[in-house]
DRENFI-661987 format. One record per residue (C-alpha): z, y, x; residue in three letters; residue number from 0. Coordinates in steps of 0.5 Angstrom, whole numbers, always signed. Layout:
N
@Z=Z, Y=Y, X=X, code=ala, pos=NUM;
...
This chain:
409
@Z=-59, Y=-90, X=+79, code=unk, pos=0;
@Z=-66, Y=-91, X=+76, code=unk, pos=1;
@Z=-63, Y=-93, X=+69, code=unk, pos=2;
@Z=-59, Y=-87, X=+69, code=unk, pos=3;
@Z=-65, Y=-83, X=+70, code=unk, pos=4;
@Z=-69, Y=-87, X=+66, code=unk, pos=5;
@Z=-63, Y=-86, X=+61, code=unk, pos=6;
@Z=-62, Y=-78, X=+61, code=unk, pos=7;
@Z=-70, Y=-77, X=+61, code=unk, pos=8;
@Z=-69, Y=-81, X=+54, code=unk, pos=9;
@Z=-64, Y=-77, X=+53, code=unk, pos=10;
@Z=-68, Y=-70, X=+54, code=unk, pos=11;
@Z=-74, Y=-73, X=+50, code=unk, pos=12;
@Z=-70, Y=-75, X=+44, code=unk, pos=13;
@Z=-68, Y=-68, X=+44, code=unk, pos=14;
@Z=-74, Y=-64, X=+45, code=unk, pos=15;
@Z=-77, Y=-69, X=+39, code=unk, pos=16;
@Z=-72, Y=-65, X=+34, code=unk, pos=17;
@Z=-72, Y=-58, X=+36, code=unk, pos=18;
@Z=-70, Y=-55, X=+29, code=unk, pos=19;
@Z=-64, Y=-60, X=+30, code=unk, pos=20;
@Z=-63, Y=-59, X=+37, code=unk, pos=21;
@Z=-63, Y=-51, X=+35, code=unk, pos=22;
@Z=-58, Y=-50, X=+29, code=unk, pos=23;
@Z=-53, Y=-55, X=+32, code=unk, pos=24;
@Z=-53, Y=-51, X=+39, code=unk, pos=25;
@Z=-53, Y=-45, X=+34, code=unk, pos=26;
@Z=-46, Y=-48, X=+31, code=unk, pos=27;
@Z=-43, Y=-48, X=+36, code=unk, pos=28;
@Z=-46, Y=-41, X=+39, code=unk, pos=29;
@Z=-43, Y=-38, X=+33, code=unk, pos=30;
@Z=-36, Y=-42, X=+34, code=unk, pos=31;
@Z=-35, Y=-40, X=+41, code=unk, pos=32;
@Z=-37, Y=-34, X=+40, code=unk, pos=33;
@Z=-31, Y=-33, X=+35, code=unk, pos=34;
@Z=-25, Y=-35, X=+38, code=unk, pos=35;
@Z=-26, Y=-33, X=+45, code=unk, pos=36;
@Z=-28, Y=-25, X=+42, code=unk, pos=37;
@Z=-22, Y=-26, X=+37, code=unk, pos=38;
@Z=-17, Y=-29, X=+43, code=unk, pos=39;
@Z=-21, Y=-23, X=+47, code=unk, pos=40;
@Z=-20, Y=-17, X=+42, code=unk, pos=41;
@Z=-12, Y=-20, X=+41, code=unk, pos=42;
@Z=-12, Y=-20, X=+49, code=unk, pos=43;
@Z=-14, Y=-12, X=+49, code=unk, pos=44;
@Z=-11, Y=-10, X=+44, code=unk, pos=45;
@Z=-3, Y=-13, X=+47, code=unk, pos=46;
@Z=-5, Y=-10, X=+54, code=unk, pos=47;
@Z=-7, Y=-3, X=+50, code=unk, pos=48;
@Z=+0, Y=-3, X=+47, code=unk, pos=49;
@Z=+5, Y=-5, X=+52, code=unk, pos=50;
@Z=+0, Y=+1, X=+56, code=unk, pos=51;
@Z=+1, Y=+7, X=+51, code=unk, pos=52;
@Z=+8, Y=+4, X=+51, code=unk, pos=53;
@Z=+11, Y=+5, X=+58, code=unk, pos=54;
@Z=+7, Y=+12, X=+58, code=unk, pos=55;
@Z=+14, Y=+14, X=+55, code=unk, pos=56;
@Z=+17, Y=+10, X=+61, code=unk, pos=57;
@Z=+18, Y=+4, X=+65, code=unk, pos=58;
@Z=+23, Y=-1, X=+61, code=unk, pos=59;
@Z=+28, Y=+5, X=+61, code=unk, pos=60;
@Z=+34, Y=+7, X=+57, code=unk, pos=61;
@Z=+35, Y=+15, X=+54, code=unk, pos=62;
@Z=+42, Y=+17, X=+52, code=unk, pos=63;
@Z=+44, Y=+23, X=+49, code=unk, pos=64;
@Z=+51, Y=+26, X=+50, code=unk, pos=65;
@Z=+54, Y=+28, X=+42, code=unk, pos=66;
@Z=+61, Y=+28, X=+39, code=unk, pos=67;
@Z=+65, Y=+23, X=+37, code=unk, pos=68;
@Z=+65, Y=+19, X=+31, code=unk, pos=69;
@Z=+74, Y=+16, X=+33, code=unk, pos=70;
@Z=+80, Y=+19, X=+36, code=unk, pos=71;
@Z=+82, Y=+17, X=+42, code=unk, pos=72;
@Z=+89, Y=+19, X=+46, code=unk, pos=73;
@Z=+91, Y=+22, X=+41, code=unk, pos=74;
@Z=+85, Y=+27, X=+41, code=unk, pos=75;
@Z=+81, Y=+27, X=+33, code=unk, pos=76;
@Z=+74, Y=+25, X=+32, code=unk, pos=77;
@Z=+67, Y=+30, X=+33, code=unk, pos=78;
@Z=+69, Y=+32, X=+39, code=unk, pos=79;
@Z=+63, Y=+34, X=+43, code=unk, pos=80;
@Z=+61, Y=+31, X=+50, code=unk, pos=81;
@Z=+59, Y=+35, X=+55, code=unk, pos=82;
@Z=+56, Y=+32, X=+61, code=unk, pos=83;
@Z=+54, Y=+36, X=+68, code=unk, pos=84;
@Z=+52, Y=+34, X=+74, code=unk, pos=85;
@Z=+58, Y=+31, X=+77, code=unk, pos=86;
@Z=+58, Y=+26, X=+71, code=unk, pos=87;
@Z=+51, Y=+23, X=+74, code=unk, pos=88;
@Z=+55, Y=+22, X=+81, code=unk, pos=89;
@Z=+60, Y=+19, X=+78, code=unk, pos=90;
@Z=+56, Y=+13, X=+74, code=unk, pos=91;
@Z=+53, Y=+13, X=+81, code=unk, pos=92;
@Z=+58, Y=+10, X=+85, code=unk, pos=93;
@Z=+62, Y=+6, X=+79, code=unk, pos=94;
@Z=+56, Y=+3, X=+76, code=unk, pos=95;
@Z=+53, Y=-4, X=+80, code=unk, pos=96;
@Z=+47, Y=-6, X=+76, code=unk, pos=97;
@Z=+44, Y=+2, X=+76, code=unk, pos=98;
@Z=+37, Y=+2, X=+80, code=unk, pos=99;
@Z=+34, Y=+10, X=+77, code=unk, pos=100;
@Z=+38, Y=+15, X=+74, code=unk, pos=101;
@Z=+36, Y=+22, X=+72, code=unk, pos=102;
@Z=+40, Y=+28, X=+69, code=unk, pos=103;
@Z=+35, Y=+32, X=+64, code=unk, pos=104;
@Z=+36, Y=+39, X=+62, code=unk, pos=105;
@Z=+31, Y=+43, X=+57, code=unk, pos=106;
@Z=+28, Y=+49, X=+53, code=unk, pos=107;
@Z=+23, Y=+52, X=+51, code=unk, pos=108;
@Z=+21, Y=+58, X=+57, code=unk, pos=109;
@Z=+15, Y=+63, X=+57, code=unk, pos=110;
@Z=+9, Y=+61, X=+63, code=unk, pos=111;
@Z=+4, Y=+66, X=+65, code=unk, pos=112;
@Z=-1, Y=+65, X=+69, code=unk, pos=113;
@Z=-6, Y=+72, X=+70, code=unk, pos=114;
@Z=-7, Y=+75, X=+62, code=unk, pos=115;
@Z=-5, Y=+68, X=+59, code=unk, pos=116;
@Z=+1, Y=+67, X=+57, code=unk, pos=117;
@Z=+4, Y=+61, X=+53, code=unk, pos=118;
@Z=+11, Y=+58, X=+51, code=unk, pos=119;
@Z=+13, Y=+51, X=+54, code=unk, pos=120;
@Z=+17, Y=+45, X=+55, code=unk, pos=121;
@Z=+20, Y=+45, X=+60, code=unk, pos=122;
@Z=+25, Y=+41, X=+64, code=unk, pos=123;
@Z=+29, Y=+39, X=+70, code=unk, pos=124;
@Z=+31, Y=+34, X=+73, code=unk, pos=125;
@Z=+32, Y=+29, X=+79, code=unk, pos=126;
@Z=+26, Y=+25, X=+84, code=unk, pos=127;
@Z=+28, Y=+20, X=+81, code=unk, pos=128;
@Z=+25, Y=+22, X=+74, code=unk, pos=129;
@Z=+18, Y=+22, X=+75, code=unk, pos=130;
@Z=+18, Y=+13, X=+77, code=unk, pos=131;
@Z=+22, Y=+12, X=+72, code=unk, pos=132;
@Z=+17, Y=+16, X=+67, code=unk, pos=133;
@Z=+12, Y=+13, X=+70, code=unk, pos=134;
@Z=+9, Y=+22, X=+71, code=unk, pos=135;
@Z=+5, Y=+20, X=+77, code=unk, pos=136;
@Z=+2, Y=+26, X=+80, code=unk, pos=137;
@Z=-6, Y=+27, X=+80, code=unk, pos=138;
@Z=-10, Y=+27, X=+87, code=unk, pos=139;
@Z=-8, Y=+33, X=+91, code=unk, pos=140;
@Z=-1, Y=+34, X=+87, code=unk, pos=141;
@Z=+6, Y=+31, X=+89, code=unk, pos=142;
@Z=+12, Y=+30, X=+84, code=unk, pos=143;
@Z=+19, Y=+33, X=+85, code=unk, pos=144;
@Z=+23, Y=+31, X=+92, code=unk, pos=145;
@Z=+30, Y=+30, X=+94, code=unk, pos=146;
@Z=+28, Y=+37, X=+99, code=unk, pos=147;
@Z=+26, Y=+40, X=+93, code=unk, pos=148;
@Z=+34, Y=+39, X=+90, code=unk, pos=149;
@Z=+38, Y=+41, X=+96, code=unk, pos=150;
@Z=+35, Y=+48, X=+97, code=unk, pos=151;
@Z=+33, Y=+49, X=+90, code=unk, pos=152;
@Z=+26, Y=+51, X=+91, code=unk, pos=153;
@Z=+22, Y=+54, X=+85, code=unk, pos=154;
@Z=+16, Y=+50, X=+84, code=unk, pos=155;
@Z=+14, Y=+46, X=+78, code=unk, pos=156;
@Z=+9, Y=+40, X=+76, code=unk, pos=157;
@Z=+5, Y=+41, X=+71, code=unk, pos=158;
@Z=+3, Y=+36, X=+65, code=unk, pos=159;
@Z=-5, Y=+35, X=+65, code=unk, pos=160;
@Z=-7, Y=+38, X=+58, code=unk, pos=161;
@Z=-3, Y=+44, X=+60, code=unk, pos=162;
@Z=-5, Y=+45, X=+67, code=unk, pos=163;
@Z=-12, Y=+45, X=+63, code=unk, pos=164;
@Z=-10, Y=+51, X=+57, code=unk, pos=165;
@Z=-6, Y=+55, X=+63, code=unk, pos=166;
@Z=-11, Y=+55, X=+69, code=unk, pos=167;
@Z=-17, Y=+54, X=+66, code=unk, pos=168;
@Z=-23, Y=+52, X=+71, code=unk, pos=169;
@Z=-18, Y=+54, X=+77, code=unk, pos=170;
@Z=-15, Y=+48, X=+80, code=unk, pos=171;
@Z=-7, Y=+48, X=+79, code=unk, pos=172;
@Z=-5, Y=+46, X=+86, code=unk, pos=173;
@Z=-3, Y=+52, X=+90, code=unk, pos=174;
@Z=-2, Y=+57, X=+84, code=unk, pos=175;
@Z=+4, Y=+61, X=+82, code=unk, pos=176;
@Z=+6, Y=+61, X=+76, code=unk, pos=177;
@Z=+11, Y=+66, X=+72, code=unk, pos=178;
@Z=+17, Y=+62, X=+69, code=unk, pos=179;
@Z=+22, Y=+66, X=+66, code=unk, pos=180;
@Z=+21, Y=+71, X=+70, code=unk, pos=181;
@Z=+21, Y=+68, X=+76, code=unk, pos=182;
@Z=+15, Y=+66, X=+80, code=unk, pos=183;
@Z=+14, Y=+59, X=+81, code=unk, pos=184;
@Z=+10, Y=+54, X=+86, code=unk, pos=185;
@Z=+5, Y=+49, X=+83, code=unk, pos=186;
@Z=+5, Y=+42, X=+87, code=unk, pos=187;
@Z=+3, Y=+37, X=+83, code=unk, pos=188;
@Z=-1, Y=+36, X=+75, code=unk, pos=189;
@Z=+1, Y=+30, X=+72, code=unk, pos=190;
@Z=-5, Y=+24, X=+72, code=unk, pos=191;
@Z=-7, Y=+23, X=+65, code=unk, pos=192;
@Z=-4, Y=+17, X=+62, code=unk, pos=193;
@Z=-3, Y=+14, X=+54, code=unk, pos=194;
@Z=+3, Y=+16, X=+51, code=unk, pos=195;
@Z=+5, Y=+14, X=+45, code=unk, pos=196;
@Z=+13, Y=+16, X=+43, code=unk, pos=197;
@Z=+17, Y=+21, X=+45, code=unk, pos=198;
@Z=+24, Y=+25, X=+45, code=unk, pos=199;
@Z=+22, Y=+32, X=+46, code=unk, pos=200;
@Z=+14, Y=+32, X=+46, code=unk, pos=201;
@Z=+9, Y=+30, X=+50, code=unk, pos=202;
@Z=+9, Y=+29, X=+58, code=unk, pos=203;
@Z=+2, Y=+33, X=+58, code=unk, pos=204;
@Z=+5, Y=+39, X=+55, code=unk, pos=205;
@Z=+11, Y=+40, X=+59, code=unk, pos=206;
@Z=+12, Y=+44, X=+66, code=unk, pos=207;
@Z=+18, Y=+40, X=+71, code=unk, pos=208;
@Z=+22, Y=+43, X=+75, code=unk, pos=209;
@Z=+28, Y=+42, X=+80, code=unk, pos=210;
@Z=+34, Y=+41, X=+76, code=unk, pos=211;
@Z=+38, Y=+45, X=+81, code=unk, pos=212;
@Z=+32, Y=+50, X=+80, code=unk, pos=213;
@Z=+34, Y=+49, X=+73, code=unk, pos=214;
@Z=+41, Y=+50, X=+73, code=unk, pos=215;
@Z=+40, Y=+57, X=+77, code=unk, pos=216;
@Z=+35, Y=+60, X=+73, code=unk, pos=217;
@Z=+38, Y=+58, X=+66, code=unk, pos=218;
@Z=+46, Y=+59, X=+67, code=unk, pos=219;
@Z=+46, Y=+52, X=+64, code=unk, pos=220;
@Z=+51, Y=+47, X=+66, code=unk, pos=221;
@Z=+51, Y=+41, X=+61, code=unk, pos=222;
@Z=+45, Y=+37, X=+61, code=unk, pos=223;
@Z=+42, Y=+35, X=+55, code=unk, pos=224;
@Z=+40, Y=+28, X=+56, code=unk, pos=225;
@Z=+40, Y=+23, X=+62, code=unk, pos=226;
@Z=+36, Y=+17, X=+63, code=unk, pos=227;
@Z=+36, Y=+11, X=+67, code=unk, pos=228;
@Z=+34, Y=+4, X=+69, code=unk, pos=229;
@Z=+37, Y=-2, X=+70, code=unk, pos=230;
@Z=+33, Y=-7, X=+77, code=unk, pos=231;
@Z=+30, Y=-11, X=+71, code=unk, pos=232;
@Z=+30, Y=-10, X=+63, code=unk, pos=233;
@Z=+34, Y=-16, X=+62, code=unk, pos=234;
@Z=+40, Y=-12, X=+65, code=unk, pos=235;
@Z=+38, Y=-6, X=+60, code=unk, pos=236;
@Z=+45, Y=-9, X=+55, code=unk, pos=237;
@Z=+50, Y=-11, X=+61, code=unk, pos=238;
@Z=+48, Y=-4, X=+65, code=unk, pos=239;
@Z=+49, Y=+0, X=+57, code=unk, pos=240;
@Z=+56, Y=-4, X=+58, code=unk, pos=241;
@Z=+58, Y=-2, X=+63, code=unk, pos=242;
@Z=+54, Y=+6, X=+63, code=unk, pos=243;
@Z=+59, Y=+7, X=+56, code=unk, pos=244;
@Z=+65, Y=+4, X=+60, code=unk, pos=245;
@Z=+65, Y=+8, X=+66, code=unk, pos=246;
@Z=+64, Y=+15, X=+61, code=unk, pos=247;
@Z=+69, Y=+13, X=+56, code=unk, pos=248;
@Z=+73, Y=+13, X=+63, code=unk, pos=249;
@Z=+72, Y=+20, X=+65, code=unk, pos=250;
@Z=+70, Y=+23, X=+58, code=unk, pos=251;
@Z=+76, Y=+20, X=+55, code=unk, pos=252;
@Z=+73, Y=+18, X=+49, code=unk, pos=253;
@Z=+74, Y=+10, X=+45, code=unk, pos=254;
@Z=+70, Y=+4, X=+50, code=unk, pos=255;
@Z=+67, Y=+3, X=+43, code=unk, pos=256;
@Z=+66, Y=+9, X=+41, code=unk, pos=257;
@Z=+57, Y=+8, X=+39, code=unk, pos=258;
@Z=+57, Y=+15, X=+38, code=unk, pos=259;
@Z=+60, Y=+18, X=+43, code=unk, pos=260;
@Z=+53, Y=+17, X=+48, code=unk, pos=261;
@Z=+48, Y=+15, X=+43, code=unk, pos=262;
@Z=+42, Y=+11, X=+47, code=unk, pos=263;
@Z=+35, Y=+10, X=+46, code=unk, pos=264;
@Z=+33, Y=+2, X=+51, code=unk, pos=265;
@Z=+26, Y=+3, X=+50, code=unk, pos=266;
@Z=+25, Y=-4, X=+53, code=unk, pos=267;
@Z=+27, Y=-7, X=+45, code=unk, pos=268;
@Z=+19, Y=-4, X=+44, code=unk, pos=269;
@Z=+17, Y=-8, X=+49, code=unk, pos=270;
@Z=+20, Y=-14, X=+46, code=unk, pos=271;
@Z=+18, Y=-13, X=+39, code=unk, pos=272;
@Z=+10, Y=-12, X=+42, code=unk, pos=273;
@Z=+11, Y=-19, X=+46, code=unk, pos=274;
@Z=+13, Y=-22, X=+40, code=unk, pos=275;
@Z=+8, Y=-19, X=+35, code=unk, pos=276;
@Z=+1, Y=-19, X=+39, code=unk, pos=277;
@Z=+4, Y=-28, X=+41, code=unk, pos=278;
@Z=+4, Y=-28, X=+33, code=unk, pos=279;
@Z=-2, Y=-24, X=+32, code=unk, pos=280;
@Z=-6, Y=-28, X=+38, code=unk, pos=281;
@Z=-4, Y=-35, X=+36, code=unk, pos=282;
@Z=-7, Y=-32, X=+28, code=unk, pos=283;
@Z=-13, Y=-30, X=+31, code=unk, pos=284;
@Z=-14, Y=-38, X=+35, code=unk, pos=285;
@Z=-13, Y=-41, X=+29, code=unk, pos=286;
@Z=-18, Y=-38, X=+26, code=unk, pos=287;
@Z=-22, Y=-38, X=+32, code=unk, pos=288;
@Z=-20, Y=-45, X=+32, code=unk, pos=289;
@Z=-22, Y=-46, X=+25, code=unk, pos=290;
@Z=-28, Y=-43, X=+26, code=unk, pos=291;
@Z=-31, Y=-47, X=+31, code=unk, pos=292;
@Z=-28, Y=-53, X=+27, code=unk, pos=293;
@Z=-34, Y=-51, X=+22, code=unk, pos=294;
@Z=-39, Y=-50, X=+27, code=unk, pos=295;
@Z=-38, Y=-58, X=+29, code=unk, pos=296;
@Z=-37, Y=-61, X=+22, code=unk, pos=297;
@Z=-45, Y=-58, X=+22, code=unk, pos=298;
@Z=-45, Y=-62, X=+29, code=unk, pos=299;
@Z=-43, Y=-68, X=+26, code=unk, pos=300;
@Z=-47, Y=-68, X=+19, code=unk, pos=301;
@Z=-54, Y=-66, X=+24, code=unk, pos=302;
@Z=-51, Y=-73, X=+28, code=unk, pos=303;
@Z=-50, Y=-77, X=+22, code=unk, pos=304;
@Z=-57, Y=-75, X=+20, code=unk, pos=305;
@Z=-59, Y=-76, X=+27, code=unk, pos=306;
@Z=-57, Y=-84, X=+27, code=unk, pos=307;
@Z=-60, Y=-85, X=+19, code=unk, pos=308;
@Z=-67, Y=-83, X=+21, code=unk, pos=309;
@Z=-67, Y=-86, X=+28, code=unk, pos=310;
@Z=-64, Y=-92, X=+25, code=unk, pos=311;
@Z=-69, Y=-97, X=+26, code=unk, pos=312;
@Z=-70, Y=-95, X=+34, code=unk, pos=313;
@Z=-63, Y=-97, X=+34, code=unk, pos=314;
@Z=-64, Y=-103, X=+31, code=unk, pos=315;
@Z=-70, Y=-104, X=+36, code=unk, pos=316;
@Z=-66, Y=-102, X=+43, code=unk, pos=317;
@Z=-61, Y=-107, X=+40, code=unk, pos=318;
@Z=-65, Y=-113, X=+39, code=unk, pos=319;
@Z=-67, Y=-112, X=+46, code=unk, pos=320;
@Z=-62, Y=-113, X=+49, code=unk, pos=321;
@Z=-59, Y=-105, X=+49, code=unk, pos=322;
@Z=-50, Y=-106, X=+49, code=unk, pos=323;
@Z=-47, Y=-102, X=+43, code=unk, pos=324;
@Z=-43, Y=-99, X=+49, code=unk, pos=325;
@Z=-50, Y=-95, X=+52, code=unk, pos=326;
@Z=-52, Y=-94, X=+44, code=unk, pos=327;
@Z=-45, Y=-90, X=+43, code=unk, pos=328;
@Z=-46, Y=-87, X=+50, code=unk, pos=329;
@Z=-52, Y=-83, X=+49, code=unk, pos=330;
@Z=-51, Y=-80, X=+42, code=unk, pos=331;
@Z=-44, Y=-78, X=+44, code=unk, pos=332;
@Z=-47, Y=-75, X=+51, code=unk, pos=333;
@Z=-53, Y=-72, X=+47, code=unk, pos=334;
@Z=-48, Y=-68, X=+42, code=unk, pos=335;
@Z=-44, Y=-66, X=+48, code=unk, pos=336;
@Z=-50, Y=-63, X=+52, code=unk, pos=337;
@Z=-52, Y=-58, X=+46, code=unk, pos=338;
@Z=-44, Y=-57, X=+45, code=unk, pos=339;
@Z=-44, Y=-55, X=+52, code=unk, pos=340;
@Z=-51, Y=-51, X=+52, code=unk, pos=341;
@Z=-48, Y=-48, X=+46, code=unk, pos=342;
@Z=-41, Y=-46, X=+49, code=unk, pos=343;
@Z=-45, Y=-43, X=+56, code=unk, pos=344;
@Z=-49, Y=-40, X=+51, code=unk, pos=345;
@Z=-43, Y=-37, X=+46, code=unk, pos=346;
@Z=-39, Y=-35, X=+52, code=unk, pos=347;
@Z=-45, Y=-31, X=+56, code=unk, pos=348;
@Z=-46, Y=-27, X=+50, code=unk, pos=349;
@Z=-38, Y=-27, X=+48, code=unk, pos=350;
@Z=-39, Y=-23, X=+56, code=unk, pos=351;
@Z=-43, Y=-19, X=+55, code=unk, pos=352;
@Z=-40, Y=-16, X=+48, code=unk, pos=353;
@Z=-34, Y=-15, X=+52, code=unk, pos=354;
@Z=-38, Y=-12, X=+58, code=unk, pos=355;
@Z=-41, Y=-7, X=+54, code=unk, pos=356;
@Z=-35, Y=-5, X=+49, code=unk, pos=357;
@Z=-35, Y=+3, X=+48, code=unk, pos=358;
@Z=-29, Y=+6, X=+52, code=unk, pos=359;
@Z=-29, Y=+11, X=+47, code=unk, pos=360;
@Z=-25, Y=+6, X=+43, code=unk, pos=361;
@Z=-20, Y=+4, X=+48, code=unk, pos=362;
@Z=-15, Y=+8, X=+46, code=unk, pos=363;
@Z=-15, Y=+5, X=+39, code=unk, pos=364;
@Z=-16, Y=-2, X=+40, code=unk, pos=365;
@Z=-16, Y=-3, X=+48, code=unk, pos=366;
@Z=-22, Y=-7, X=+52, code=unk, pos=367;
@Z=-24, Y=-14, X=+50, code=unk, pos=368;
@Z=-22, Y=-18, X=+56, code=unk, pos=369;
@Z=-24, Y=-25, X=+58, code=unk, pos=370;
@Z=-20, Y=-28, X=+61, code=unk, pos=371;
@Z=-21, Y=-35, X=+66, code=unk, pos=372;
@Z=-15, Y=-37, X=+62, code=unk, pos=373;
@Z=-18, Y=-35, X=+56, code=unk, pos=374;
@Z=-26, Y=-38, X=+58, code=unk, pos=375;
@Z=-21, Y=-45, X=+60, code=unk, pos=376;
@Z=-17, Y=-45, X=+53, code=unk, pos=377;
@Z=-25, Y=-44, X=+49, code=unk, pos=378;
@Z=-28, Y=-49, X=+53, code=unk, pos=379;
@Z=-23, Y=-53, X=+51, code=unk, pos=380;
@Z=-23, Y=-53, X=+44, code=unk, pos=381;
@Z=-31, Y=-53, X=+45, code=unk, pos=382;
@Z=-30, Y=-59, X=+49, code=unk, pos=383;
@Z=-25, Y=-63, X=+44, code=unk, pos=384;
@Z=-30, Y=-61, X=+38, code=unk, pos=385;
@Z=-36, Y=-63, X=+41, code=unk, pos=386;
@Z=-32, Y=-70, X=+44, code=unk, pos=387;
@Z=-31, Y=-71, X=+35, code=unk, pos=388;
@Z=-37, Y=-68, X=+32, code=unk, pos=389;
@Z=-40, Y=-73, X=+36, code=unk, pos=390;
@Z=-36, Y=-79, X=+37, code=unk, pos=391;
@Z=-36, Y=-82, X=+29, code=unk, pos=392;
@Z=-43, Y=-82, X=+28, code=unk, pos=393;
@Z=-45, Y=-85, X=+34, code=unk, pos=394;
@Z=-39, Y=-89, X=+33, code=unk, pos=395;
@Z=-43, Y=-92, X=+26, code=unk, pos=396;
@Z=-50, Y=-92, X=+30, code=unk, pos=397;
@Z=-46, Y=-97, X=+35, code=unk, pos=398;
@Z=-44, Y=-102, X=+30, code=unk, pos=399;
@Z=-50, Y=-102, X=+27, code=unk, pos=400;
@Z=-53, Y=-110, X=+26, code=unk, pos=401;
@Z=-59, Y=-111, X=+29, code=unk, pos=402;
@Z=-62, Y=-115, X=+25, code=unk, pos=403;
@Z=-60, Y=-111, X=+18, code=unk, pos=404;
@Z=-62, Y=-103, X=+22, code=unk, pos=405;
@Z=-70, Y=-107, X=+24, code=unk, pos=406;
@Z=-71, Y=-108, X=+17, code=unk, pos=407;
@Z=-68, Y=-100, X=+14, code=unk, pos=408;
């Protein structure tokens, strides 16, 4: 025990005794850590802001459209128009095994009036299941449509937030009636605000919801314009279209093969196609993070080169007294590690604190820098490694020295 402690007070003096040195090579390594873990930080963020936009649109789901024929079919020519009602919808419910949400849609543009404001809107209905499945949660207070709602066609409406803003000013929407299509409607829920990034038919925060069944009375319209729907995970999303197409062609009688016929949207292929990139792009922003901190140790390594040449004759002293080649390696290869440690705590703290301070007004492009326990283990791995390099070669050479030769230097 007290050569260790005599050892490591050897160490902390041979240290303090070079604080230029000690300084630019902890610097190196503060610079190399902070590099990769913000780089491998920011890609972090930036994926998780991609895949949040993208579900505002809605949760791996899959959006098809009714329109024409494109083979003839039974004897029947091609261009046919395909009109889907509500009967439709059930029947793909009781045919369909892997559907786990669907939802009729069905749109037009209305005049809303609330007081002396009046505005042309979006709106749409649709079923219960619609607001899960387009990830439309209801603000404190609020709720979305229910199946209560449906069967006795009531008339009240979900209000997205921009609107709810635009219409009702300073009031708060909840409990207020507003004038759709001449008819007075119940507000009982406005939509959280979320991040929205595509669309079909314009942005949820602009668009009043309704009851499909309320929709169809006010309107007199019969066919919907689109329906959307779910498989239990996305990795069922091309079998469940399969079967979605085969079920129709049954009952609308158009060809199996027939793409056109019901064109669909699977929303889940732009969540692939992020996971794929950002893997990529993060694995680019490693290397050259990892590149980086390779420099900050080649630095480390010179310092540690030059370290053992000016203290050359110590070493050769140490030696002549009986110090193993062992000990001689074990302390330039501890005191390399120690500044590499010093340094990465250092770089972390600092690669911390940025990403504690980022603005948040920024999140909508770029997403929150996080740094992550994982991402904190894969730095200080690297760093480890680095340092563990930097460090072994010259101490390696300071270890090899000959005593009687090193004395005389």
């Amino acid at each position: 025990m007290a050569g260790l402690g005599s050892f490591v007070r050897q160490l902390l003096r041979d240290v303090a005794s070079q604080k230029l040195r000690t300084f630019l090579t902890t610097f190196g390594i503060v610079w190399g850590t902070v590099a990769v873990s913000l780089l491998l930080a920011f890609g972090h963020g930036l994926h998780r802001q991609l895949v949040k936009s993208t579900a505002g649109l809605g949760d791996r789901i899959v959006i098809a459209w009714p329109m024409r024929t494109s083979m003839p079919y039974e004897g029947i020519g091609k261009g046919r128009r395909m009109r889907m009602m509500e009967e439709d919808i059930e029947y793909l419910k009781a045919q369909v095994e892997l559907l786990d949400g669907i939802s009729s849609e069905y749109s037009r543009g209305l005049i809303a009036r609330f007081g002396d404001r009046q505005r042309l809107i979006d709106v749409s209905g649709v079923s219960p299941a619609y607001g899960q499945m387009r990830n439309m949660v209801p603000a404190e207070g609020g709720r979305f449509i229910n199946p209560v709602d449906m069967e006795q066609r009531r008339r009240i409406a979900f209000v997205g937030n921009e609107l709810a803003d635009d219409l009702f000013g300073e009031v708060d929407p909840v409990g207020q009636e507003v004038m759709l299509h001449g008819s007075p409607f119940l507000v009982v829920g406005t939509l959280q605000p979320k991040e929205q990034d595509s669309s079909y038919s314009g942005r949820d925060h602009s668009k009043i919801i309704v009851p499909s069944s309320t929709f169809r009375a006010l309107t007199g319209d019969k066919y919907m314009d689109n329906f959307i729907y779910k498989a239990p995970g996305p990795e069922y999303n091309e079998a469940l279209t399969a079967q979605v197409r085969a079920a129709l062609s049954d009952r609308l009688h158009f060809h199996p093969e027939d793409r056109q016929a019901v064109q669909v949207w699977d929303t889940s292929e732009a969540f692939v196609f992020i996971d794929a990139f950002m893997l990529g792009f993060q694995v680019f922003l490693a290397i050259m993070g990892v590149f980086t901190l390779l420099v900050g140790g080649i630095g480390v390594s010179n310092i540690m080169n030059v370290v053992v040449e000016e203290r050359t004759r110590e070493i050769g002293i140490k030696m002549a007294l009986g110090a193993k080649s062992g000990l001689v390696l074990s302390q330039f290869l501890l005191e390399t590690m120690l500044l590499t440690a010093i340094g990465g705590a250092i770089g972390l703290a600092l690669s911390y604190a940025i990403c504690t301070g980022f603005p948040r007004d920024f999140e909508e492009f770029v997403g929150i820098p996080t740094l992550s326990p994982g991402l904190a283990l894969l730095t200080a791995g690297v760093l480890g490694l680095v340092g563990f390099l930097a460090g072994y070669f010259p101490a390696r050479d300071a270890a090899n020295l000959d005593p009687v030769v090193a004395m005389k230097l």
